[in-house]
C-alpha positions as CSV (number, residue, x, y, z in Angstrom):
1,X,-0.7,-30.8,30.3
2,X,-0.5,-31.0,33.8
3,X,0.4,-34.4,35.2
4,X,-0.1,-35.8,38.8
5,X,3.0,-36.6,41.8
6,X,4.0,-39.4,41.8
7,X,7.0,-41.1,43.5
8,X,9.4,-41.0,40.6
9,X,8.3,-37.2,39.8
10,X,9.0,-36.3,43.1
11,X,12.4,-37.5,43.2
12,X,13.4,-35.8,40.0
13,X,11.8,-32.7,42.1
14,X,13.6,-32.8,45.3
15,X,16.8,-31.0,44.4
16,X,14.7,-28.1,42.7
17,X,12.6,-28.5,45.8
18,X,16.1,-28.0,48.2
19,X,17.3,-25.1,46.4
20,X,13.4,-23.7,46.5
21,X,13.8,-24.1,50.8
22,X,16.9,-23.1,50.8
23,X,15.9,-19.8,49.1
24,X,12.3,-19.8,51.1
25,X,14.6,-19.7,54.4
26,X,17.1,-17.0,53.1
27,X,14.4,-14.8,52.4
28,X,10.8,-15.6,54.7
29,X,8.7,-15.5,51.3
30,X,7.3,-17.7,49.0
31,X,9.7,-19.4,46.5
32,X,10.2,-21.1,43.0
33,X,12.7,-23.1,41.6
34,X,11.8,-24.5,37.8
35,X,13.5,-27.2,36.5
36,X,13.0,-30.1,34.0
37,X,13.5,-33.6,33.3
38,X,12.5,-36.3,30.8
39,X,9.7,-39.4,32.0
40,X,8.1,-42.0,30.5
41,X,4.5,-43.7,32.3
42,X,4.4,-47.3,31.7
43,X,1.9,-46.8,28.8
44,X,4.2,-44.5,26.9
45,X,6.1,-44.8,23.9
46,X,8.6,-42.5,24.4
47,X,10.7,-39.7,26.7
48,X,8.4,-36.7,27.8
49,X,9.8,-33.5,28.8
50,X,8.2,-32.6,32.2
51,X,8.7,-29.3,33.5
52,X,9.4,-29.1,36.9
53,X,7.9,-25.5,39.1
54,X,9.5,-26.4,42.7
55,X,7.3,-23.8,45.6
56,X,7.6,-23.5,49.2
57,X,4.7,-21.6,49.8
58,X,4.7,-19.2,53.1
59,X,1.4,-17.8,54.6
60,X,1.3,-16.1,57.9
61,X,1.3,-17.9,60.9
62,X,1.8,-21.2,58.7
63,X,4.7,-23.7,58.6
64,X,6.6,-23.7,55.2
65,X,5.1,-26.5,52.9
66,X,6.4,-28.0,49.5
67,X,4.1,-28.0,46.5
68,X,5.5,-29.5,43.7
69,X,4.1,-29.1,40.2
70,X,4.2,-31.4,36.9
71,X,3.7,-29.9,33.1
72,X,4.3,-32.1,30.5
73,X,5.1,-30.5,27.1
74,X,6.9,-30.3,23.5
75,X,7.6,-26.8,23.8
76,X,10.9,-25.7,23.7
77,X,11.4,-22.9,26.1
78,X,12.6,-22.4,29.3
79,X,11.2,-24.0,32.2
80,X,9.4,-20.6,33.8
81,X,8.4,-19.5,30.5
82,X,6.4,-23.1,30.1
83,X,5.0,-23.0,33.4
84,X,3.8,-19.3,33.7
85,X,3.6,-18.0,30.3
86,X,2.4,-21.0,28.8
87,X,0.6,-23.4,31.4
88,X,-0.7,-20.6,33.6
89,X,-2.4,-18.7,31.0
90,X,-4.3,-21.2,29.5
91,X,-6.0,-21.4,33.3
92,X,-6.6,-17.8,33.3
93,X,-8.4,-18.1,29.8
94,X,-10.3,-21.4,31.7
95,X,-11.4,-19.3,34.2
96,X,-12.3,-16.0,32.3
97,X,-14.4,-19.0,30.3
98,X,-16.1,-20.2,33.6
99,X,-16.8,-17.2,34.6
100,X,-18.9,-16.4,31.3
101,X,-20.8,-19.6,31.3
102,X,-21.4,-19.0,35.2
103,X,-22.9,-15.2,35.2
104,X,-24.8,-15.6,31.6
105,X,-25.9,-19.1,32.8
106,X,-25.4,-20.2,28.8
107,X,-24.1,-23.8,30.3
108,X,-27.8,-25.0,31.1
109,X,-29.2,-27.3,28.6
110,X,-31.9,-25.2,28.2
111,X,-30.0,-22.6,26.4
């Protein structure tokens, strides 16, 4: 489940985020760093495990900018794996859903 940035996120971000510039500058191109750490919101029990996806995106005639990511999740694996095996997909299959209700129009209340 994606989460939104907040302060405390961001700060467990920014080294992911340095090596992710640092990498971004090296090469010109768009780069990811994952990473992970454990939060807790005020209204939670417990330690979450958040999974980090650290991007300095690069479009033509743009200035680098930061975009920071936030998945929250029992899974196991990796970091990557999570975020674009995992979180990803389940947007694809979102949108492949969207899509559907969109060009059949089954989403009216009249169907």
């Amino acid at each position: 489940m994606a989460v939104a940035k907040n302060s405390v996120l961001q700060r467990h971000a920014e080294a992911a985020l340095d090596q992710a510039r640092a990498e971004s500058a090296r090469t010109g191109r768009t780069a990811h760093v994952y990473a992970e750490t454990r939060d807790a919101a005020a209204t939670w029990n417990d330690l979450w495990r958040v999974v980090i996806k650290a991007e300095v995106v690069r479009l033509d005639d743009r200035d680098p900018r930061d975009n920071s990511r936030f998945v929250v999740t029992n899974l196991r694996h990796v970091p990557r794996y999570v975020y674009e095996k995992v979180y990803c997909a389940r947007g694809n299959i979102e949108n492949r859903i969207k899509e559907l209700l969109d060009g059949l129009q089954i989403d009216r209340t009249s169907c």
